[in-house]
ROMAR-305339 format. One record per atom (N, C-alpha, C, O, CB): residue number from 0; residue in one letter; atom name; y, x, z. Coordinates in Angstrom, 3 decimals, padded with zeros to 6 digits, always signed. Glycine has a CB too. Example, Ala and Ser with C-alpha at 12.3 -4.5 7.8 and 13.67 -1.06 7.14 Angstrom:
<recs>
REC  num  residuo  atomo        py        px        pz
REC    0        A      N  -005.690  +013.190  +007.800
REC    0        A     CA  -004.500  +012.300  +007.800
REC    0        A      C  -003.300  +013.200  +007.800
REC    0        A      O  -003.319  +014.236  +008.465
REC    0        A     CB  -004.473  +011.308  +009.046
REC    1        S      N  -002.250  +012.850  +007.080
REC    1        S     CA  -001.060  +013.670  +007.140
REC    1        S      C  +000.030  +012.900  +007.870
REC    1        S      O  +001.138  +013.409  +008.039
REC    1        S     CB  -000.598  +014.084  +005.725
</recs>
This chain:
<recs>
REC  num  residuo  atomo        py        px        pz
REC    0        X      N  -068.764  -059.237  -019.856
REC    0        X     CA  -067.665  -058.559  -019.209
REC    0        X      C  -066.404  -059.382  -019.448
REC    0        X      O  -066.159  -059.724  -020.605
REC    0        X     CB  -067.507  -057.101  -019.737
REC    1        X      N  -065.820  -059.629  -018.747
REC    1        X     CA  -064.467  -060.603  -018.424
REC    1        X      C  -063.095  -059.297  -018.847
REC    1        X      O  -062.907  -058.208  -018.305
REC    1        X     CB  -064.446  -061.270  -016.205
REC    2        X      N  -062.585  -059.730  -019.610
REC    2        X     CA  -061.071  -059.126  -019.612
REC    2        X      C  -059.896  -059.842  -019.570
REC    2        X      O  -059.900  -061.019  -019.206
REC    2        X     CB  -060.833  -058.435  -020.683
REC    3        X      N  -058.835  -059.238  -019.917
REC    3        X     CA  -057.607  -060.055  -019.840
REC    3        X      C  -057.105  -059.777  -021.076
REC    3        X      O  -057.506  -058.861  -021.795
REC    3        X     CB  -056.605  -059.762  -018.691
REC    4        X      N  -056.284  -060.506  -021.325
REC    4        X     CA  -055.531  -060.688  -022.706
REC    4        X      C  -053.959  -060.600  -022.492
REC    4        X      O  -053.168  -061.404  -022.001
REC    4        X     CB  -055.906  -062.198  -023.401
REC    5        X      N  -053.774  -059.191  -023.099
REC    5        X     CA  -052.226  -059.169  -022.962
REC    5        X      C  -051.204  -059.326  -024.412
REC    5        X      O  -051.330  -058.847  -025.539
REC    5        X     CB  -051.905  -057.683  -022.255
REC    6        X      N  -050.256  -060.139  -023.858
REC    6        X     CA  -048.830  -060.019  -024.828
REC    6        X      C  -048.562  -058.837  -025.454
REC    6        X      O  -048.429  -057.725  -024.944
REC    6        X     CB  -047.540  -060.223  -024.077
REC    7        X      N  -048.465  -059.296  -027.067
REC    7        X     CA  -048.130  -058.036  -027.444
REC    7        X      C  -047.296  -058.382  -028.488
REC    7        X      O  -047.833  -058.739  -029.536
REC    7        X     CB  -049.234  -057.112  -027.774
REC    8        X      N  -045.790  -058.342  -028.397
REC    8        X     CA  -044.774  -059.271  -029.167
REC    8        X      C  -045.449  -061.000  -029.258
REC    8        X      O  -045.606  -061.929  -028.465
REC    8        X     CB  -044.558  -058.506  -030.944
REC    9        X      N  -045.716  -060.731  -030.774
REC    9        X     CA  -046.400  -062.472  -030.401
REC    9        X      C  -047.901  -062.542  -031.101
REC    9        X      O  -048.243  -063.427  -031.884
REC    9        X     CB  -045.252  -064.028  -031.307
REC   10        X      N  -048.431  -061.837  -030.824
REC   10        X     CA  -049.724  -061.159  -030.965
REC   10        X      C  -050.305  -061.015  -029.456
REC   10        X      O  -049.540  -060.940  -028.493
REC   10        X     CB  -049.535  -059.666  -031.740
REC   11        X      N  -051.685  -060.982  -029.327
REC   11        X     CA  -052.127  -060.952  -027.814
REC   11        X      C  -053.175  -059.726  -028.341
REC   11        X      O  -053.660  -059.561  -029.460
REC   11        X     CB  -052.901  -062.657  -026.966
REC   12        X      N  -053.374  -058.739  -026.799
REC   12        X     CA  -054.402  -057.523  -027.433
REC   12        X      C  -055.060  -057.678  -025.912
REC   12        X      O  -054.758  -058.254  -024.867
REC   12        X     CB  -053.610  -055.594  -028.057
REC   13        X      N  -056.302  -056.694  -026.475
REC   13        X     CA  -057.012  -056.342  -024.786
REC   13        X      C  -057.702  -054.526  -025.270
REC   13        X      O  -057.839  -053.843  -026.285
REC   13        X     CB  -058.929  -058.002  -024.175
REC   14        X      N  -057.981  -054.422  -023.675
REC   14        X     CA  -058.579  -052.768  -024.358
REC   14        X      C  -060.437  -053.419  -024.240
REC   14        X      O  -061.038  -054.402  -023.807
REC   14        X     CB  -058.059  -050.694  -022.792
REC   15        X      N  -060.797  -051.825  -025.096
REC   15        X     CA  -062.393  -052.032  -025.033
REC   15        X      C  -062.671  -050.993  -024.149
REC   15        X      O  -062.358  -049.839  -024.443
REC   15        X     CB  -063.294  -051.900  -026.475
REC   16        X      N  -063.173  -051.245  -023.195
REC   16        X     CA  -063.864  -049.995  -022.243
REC   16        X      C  -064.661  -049.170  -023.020
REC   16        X      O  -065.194  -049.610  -024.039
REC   16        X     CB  -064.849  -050.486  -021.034
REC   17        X      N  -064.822  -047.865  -022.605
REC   17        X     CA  -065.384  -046.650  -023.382
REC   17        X      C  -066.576  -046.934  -023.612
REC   17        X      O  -066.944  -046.708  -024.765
REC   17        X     CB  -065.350  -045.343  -022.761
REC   18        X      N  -067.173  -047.271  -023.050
REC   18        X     CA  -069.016  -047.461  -022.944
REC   18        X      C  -069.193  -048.692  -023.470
REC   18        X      O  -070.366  -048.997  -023.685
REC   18        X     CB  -069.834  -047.480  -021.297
REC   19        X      N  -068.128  -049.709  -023.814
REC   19        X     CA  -068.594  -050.612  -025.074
REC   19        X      C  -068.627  -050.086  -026.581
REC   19        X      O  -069.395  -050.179  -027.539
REC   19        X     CB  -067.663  -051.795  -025.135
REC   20        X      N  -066.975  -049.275  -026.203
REC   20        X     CA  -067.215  -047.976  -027.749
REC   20        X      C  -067.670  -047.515  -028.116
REC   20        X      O  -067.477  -047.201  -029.290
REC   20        X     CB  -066.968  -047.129  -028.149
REC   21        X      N  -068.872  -047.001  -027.248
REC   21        X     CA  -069.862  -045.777  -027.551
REC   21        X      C  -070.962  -046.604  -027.698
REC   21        X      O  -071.704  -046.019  -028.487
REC   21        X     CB  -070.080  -044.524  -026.381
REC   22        X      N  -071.652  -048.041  -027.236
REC   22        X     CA  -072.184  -048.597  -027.411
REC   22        X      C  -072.697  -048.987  -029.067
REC   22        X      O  -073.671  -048.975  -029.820
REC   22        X     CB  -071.711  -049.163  -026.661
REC   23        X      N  -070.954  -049.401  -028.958
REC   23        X     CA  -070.875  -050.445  -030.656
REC   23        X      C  -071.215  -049.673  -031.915
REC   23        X      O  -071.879  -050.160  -032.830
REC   23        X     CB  -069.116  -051.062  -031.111
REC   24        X      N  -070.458  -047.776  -031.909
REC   24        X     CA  -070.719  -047.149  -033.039
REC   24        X      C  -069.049  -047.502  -032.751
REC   24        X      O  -068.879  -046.596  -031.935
REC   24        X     CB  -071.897  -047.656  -034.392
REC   25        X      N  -067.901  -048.070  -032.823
REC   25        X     CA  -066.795  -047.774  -033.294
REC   25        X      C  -066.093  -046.672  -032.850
REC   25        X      O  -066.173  -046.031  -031.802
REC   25        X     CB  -066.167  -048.681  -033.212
REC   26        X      N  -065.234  -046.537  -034.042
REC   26        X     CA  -064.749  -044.995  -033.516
REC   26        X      C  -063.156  -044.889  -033.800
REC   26        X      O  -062.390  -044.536  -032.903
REC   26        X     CB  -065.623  -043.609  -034.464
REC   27        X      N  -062.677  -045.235  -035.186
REC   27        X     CA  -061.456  -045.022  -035.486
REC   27        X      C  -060.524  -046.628  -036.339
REC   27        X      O  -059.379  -047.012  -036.578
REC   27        X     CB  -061.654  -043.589  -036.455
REC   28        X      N  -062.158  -047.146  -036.539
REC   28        X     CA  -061.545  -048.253  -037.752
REC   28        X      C  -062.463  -049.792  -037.542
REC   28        X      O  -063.500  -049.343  -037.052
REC   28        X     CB  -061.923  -047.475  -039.696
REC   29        X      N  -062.572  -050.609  -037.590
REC   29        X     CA  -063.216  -051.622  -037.010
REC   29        X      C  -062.937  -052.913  -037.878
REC   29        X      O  -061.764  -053.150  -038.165
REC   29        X     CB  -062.784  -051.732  -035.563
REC   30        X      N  -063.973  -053.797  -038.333
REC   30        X     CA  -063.581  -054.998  -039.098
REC   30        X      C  -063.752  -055.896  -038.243
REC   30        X      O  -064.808  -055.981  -037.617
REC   30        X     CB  -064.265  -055.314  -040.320
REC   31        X      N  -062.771  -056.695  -038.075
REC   31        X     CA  -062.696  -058.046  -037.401
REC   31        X      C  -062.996  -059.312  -038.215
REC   31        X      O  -062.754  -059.444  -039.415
REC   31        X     CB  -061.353  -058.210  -036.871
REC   32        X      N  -063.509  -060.149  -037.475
REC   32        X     CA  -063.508  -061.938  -038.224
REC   32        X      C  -063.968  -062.705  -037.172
REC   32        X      O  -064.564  -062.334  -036.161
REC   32        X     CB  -064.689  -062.340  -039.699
REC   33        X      N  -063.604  -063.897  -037.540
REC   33        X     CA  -063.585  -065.042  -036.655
REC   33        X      C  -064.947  -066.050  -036.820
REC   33        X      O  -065.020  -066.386  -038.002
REC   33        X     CB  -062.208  -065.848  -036.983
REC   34        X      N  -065.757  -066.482  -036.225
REC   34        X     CA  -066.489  -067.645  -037.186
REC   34        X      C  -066.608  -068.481  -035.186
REC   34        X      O  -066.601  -068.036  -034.038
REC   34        X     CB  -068.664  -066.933  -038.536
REC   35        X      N  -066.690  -069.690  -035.782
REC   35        X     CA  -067.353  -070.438  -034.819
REC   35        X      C  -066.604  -070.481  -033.856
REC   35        X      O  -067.115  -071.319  -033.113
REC   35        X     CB  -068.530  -070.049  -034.449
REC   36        X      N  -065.448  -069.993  -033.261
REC   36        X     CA  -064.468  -069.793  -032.230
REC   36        X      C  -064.861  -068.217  -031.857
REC   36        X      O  -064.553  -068.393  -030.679
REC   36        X     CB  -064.602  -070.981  -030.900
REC   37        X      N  -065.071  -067.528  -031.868
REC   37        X     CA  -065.820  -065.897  -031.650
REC   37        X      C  -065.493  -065.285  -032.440
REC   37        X      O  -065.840  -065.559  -033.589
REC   37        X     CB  -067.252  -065.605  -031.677
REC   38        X      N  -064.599  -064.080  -032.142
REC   38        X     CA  -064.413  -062.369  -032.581
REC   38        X      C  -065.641  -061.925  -032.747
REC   38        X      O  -066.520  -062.062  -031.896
REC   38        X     CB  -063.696  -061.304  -031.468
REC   39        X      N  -065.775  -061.442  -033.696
REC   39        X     CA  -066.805  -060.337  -034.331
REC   39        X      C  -066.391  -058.991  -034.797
REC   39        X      O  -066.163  -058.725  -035.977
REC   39        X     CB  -067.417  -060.870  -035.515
REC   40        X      N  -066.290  -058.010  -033.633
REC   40        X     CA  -065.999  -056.651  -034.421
REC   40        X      C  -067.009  -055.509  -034.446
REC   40        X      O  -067.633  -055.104  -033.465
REC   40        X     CB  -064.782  -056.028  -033.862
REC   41        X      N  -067.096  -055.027  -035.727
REC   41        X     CA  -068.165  -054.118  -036.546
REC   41        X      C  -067.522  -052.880  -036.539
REC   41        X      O  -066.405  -052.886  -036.023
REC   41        X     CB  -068.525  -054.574  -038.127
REC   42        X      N  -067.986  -051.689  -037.031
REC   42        X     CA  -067.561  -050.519  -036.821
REC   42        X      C  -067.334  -050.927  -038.509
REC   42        X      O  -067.739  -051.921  -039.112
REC   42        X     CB  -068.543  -049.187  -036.045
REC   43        X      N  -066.510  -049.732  -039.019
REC   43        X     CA  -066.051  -049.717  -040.251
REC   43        X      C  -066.317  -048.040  -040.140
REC   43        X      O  -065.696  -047.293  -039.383
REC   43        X     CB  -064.442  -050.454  -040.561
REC   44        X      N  -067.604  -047.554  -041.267
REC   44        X     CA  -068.395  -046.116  -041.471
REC   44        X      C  -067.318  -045.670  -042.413
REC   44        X      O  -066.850  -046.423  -043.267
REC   44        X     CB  -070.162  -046.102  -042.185
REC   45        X      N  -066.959  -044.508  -042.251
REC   45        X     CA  -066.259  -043.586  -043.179
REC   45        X      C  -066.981  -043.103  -044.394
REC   45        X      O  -068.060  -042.566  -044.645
REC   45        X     CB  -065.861  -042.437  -042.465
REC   46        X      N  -065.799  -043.573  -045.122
REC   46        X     CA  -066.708  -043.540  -047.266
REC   46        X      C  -067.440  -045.301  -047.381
REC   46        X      O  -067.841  -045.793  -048.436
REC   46        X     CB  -069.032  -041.717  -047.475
REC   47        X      N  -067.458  -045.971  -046.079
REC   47        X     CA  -067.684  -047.318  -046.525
REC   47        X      C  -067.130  -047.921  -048.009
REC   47        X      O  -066.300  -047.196  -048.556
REC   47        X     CB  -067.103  -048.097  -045.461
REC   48        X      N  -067.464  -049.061  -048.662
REC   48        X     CA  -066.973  -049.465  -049.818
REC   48        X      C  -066.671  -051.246  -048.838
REC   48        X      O  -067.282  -052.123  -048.227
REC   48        X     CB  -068.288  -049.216  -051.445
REC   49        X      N  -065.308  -050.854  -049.293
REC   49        X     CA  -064.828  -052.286  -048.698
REC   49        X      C  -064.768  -053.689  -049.251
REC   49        X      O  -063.616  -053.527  -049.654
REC   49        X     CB  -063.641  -052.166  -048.404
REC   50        X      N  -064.999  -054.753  -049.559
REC   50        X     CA  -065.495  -056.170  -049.890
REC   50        X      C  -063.487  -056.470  -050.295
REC   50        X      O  -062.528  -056.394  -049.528
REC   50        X     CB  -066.586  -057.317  -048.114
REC   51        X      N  -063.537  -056.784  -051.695
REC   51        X     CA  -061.791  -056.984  -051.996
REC   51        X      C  -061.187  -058.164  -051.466
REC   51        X      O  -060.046  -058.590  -051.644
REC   51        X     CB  -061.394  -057.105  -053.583
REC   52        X      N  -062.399  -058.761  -050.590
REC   52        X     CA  -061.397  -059.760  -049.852
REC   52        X      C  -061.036  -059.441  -048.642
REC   52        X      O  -060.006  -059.860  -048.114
REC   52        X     CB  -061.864  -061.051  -049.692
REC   53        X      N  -061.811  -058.718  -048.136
REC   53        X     CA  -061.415  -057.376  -046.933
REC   53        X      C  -060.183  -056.963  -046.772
REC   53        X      O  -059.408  -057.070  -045.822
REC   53        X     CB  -062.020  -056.009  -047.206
REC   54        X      N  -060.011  -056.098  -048.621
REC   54        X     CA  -058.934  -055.121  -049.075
REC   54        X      C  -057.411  -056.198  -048.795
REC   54        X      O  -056.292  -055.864  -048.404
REC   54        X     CB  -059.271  -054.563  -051.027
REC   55        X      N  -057.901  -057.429  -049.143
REC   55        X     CA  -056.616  -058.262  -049.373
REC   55        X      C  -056.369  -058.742  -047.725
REC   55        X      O  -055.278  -058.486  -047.216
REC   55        X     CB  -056.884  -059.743  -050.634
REC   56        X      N  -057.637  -059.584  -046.763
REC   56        X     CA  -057.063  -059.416  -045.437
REC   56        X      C  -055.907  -058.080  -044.830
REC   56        X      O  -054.881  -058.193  -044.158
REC   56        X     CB  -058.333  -059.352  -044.678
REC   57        X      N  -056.546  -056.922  -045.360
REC   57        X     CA  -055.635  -055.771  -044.544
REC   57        X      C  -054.839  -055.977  -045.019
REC   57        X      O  -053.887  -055.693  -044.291
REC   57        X     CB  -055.770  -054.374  -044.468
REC   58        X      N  -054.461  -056.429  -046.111
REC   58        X     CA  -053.026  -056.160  -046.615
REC   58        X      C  -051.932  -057.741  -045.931
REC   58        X      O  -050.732  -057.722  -045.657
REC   58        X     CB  -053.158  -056.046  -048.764
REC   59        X      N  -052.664  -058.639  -045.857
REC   59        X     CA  -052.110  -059.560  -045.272
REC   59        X      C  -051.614  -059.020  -043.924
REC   59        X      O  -050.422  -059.088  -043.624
REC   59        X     CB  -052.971  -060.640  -045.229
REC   60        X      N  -052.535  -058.486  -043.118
REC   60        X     CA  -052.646  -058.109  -041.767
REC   60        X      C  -051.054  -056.913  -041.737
REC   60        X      O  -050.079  -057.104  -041.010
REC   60        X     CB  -054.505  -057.287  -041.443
REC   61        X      N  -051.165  -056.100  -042.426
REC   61        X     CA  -050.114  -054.884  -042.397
REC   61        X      C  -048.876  -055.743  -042.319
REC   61        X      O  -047.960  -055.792  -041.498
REC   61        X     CB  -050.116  -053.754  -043.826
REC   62        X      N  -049.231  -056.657  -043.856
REC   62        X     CA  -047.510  -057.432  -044.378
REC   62        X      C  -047.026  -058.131  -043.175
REC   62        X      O  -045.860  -057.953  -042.823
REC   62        X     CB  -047.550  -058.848  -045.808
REC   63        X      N  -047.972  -059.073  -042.370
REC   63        X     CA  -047.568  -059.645  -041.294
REC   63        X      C  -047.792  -059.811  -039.584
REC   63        X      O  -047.493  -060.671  -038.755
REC   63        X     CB  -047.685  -060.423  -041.721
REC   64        X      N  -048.779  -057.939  -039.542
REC   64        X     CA  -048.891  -058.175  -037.877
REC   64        X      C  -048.063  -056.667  -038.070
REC   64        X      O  -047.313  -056.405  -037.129
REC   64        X     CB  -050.840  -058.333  -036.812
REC   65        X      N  -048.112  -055.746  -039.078
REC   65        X     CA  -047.713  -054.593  -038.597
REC   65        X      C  -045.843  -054.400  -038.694
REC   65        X      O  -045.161  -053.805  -039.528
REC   65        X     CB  -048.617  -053.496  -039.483
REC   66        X      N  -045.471  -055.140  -037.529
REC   66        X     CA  -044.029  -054.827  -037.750
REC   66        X      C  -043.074  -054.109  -036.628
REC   66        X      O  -043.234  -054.000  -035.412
REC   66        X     CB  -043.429  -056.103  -038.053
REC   67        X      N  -042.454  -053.844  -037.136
REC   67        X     CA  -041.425  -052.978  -035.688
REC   67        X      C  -041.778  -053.806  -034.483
REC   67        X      O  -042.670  -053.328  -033.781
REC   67        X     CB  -039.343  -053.060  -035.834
REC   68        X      N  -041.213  -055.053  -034.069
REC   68        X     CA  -041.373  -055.487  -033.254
REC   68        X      C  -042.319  -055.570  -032.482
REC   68        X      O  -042.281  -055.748  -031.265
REC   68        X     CB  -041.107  -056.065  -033.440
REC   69        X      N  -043.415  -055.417  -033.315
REC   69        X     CA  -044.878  -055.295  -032.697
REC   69        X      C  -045.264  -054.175  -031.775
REC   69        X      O  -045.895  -054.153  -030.719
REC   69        X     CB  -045.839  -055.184  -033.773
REC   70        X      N  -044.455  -052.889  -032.798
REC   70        X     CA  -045.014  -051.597  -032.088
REC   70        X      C  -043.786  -051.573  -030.984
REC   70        X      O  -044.062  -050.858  -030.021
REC   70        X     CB  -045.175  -050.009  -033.214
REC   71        X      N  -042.609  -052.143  -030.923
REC   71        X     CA  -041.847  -052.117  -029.975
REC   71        X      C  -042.335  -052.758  -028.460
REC   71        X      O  -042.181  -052.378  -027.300
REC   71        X     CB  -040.774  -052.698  -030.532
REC   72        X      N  -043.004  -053.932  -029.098
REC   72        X     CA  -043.378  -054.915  -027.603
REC   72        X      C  -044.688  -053.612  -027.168
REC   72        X      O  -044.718  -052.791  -026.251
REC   72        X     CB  -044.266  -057.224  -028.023
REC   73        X      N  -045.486  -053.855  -028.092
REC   73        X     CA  -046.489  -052.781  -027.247
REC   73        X      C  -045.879  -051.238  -026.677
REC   73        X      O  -046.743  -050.526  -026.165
REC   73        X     CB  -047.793  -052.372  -028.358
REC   74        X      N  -045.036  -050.899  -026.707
REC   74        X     CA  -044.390  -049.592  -025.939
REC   74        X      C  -044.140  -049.853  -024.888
REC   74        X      O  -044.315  -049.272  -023.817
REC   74        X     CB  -043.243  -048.992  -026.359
REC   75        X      N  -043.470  -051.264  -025.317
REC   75        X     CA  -042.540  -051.678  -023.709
REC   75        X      C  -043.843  -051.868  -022.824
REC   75        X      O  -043.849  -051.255  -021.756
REC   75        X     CB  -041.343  -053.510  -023.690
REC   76        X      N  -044.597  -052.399  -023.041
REC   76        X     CA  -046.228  -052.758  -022.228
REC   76        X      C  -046.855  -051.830  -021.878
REC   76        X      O  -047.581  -051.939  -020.891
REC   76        X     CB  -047.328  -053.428  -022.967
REC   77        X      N  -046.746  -050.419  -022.714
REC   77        X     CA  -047.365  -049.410  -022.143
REC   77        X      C  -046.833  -048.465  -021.175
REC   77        X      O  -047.456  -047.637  -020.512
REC   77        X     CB  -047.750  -048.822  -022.996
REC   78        X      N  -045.576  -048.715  -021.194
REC   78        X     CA  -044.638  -048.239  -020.429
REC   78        X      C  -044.345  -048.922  -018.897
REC   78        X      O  -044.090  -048.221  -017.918
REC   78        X     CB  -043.533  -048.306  -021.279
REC   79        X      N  -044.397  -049.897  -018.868
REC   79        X     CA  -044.842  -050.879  -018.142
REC   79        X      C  -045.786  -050.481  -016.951
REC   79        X      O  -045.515  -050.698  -015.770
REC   79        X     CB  -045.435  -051.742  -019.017
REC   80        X      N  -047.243  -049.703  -017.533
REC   80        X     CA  -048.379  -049.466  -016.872
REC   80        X      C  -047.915  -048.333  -015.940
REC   80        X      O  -048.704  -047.826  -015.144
REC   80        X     CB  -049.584  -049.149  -017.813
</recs>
């Protein structure tokens, strides 16, 4: 399935169609990684026990994708639609 990749401050996002969601098992929380040039995302099970290099990605991820600006550009984009 072909998507598009949208701007999102300086971050790029895309949506997942429902029936890949329901496919995958994801629901609320999802682990990402990269290998080989390829996204790999897994469902993340509630009461999972998380891997502390995991624990330390999210925290990288919060410190430096989760910022105002971020949730600002994505408003303006959804607003947009």
């Amino acid at each position: 399935m072909r998507i598009k990749l949208i701007n999102i401050g300086n971050s790029k996002g895309f949506r997942v169609p429902q029936p890949l969601l329901e496919e995958s098992g994801i629901e609320d929380e999802a682990d990402i990684s990269v290998k080989k040039g390829e996204l790999k995302v897994v469902p993340i099970k509630k009461n999972a026990k998380i891997d502390p290099f995991l624990r330390a990605s999210e925290e990288v991820f919060a410190r430096d994708w989760l910022r105002p600006e971020e949730e600002e550009a994505w408003k303006a984009y959804q607003s947009d639609k």
